[in-house]
C-alpha positions in Angstrom: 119.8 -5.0 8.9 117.6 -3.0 10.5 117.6 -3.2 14.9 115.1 -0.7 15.5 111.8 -2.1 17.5 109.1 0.8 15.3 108.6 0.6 11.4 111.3 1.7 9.1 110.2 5.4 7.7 111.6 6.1 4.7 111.2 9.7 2.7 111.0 11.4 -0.5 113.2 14.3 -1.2 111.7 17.2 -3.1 108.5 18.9 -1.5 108.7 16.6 1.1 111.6 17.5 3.4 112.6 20.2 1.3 111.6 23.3 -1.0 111.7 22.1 -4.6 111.4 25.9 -5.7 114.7 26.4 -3.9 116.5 23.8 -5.7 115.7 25.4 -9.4 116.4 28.6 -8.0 120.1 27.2 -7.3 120.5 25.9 -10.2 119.0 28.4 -12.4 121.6 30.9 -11.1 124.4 28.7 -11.3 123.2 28.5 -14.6 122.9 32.1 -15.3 126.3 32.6 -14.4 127.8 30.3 -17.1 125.4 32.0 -19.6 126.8 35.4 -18.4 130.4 34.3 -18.2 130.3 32.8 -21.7 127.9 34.9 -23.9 127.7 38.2 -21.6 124.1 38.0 -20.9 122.9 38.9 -17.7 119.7 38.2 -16.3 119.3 34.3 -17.4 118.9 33.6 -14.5 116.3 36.1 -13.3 114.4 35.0 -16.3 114.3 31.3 -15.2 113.3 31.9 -12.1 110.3 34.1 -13.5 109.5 31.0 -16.5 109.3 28.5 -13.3 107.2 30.9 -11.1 104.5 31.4 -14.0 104.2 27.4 -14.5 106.8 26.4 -16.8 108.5 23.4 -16.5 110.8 21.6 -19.0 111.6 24.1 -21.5 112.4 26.7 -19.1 116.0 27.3 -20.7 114.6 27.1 -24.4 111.9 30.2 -23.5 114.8 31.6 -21.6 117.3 31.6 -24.6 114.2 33.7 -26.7 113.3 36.0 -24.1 117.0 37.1 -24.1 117.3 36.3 -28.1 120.5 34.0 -27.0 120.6 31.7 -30.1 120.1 28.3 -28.9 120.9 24.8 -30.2 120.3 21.3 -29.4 124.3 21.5 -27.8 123.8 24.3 -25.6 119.9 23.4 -24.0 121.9 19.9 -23.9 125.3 21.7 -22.0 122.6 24.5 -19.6 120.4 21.0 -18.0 123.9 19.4 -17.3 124.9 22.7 -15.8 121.6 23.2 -13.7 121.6 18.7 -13.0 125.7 18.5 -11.7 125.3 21.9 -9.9 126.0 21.5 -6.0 122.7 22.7 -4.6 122.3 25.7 -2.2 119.5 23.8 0.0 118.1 23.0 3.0 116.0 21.0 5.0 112.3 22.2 5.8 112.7 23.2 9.4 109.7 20.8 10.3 111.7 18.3 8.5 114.8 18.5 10.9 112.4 18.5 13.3 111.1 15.3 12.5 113.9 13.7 12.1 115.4 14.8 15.1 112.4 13.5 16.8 113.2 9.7 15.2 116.4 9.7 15.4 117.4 6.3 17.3 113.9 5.3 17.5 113.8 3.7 13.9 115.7 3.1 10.8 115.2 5.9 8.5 115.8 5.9 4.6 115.8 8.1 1.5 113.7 6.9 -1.9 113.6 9.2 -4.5 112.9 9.7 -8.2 114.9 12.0 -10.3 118.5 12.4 -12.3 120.7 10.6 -10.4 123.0 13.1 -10.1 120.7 15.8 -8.9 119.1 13.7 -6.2 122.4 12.2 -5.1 123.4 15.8 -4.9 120.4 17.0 -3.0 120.7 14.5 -0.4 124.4 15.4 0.0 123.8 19.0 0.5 120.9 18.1 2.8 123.2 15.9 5.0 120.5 13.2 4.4 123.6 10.5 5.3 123.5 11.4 8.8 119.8 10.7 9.6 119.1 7.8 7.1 121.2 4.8 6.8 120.3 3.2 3.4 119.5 5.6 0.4 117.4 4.5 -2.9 117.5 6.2 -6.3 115.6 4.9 -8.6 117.3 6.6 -11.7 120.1 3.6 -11.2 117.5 1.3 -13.0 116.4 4.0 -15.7 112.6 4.8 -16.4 112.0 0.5 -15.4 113.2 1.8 -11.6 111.0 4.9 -11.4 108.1 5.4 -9.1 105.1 3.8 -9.3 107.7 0.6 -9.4 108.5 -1.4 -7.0 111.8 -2.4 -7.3 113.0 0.7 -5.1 110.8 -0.4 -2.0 111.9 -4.1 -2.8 115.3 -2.8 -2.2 114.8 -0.8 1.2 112.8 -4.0 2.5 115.8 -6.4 1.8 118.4 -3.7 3.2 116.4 -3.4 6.0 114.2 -5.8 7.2 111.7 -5.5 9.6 109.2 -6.6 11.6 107.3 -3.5 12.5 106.4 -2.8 9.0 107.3 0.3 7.2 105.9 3.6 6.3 106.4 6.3 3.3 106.3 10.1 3.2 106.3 11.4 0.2 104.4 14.6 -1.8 103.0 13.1 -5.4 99.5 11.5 -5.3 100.2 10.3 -8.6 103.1 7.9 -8.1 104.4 8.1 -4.6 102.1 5.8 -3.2 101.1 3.3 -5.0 103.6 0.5 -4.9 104.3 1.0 -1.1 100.3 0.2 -0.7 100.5 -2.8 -2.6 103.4 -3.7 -0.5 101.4 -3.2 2.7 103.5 -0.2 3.7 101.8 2.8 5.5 102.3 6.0 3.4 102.0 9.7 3.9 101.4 12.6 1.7 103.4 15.6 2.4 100.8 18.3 0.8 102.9 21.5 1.1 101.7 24.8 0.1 103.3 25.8 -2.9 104.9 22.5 -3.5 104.9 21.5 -7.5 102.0 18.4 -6.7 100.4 20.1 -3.7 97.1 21.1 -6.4 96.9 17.4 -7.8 94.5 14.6 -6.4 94.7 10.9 -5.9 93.4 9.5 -9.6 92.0 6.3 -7.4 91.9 5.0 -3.7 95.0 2.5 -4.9 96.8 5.8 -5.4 95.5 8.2 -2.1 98.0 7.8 0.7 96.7 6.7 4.0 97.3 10.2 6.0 97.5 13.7 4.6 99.3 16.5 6.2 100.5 19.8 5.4 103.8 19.7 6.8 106.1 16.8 9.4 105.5 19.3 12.3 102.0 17.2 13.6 103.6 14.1 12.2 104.2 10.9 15.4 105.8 7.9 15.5 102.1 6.2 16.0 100.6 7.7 12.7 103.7 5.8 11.2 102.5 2.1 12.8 
């Protein structure tokens, strides 16, 4: 239960207190090794990266296979997103970020809500040390595609874990999800609009969907903007 007298904050993961981009790039080279350790390819990797740069997203590892004319199958594209999801991630938090949280830390409750493979964002969050700033963290993928954003059921869960008062507030990076079922729920919520960040060119499709404050990074971000 939550014994803090200001709202509880609680944060996305990717583009909001971390580089997304530096994530794939991880992975995509953990990757790249097994494709070079098991086929002696080199440069899987470096391809990947490239695919992702130019826009590509979700069959990064199939284009990557026929730019290096790997032959590919259902078992191996299957095998490389387990390898990139499990990999333990060489990341870290935004310097703005730390920041931030250094600057809440024992003023309120802070939690983690985040979509995603479970096993990727539990993994982020471990390799962020997100367990020593925020006390309760929410993955949605535990309830499959019913627990992912714009559902509720995440926020429902953060509010009966810690309950409070003060209200709470989200910061998050996707105006297409991220904010609307805090809203209904009366939360406050933030939009992390990063340059370079995967959602940073995407608008709010309705005002049910804008966030209440928009900021380009946590560094201008106070505990009264949160209220």
């Amino acid at each position: 239960m939550s014994s803090r007298s200001g709202p509880v904050v609680v944060l996305d993961l990717d583009d909001t207190v971390f580089s997304e981009r530096q994530y794939a790039v991880s992975g995509f080279k953990e990757v790249g090794d097994f494709v070079q350790r098991q086929f002696g390819i080199r440069g899987f990797a470096e391809t990947s990266i490239a695919l992702f740069e130019s826009g590509v997203r979700g069959k990064v590892f199939d284009r990557a296979c026929l730019e290096l004319k790997l032959p590919t199958s259902e078992t191996l594209i299957s095998a490389l997103v387990q390898i990139y999801r499990a990999h333990w991630p060489s990341i870290e938090l935004f310097a703005d970020a730390r920041a931030f949280l250094r600057s809440l830390e024992g003023a309120v409750s802070l939690a983690v809500l985040s979509d995603g493979p479970l096993v990727s964002q539990v993994a982020k969050a471990r390799a962020l040390g997100m367990q020593h700033w925020c006390s309760v963290q929410i993955f949605t993928d535990v309830w499959g595609p019913a627990g992912w954003k714009p559902a509720e059921i995440g926020f429902r869960q953060i509010q009966a874990f810690l309950p409070s008062s003060a209200g709470y507030a989200y910061i998050a990076d996707n105006p297409l999800k991220d904010f609307i079922a805090p809203k209904e729920l009366g939360w406050r919520t933030v939009r992390v609009r990063r340059e370079g960040g995967l959602y940073a060119p995407l608008e709010a499709e309705s005002a049910a969907a804008a966030a209440d404050l928009e900021l380009a990074d946590l560094s201008g971000l106070r505990l009264d903007d949160l209220r």
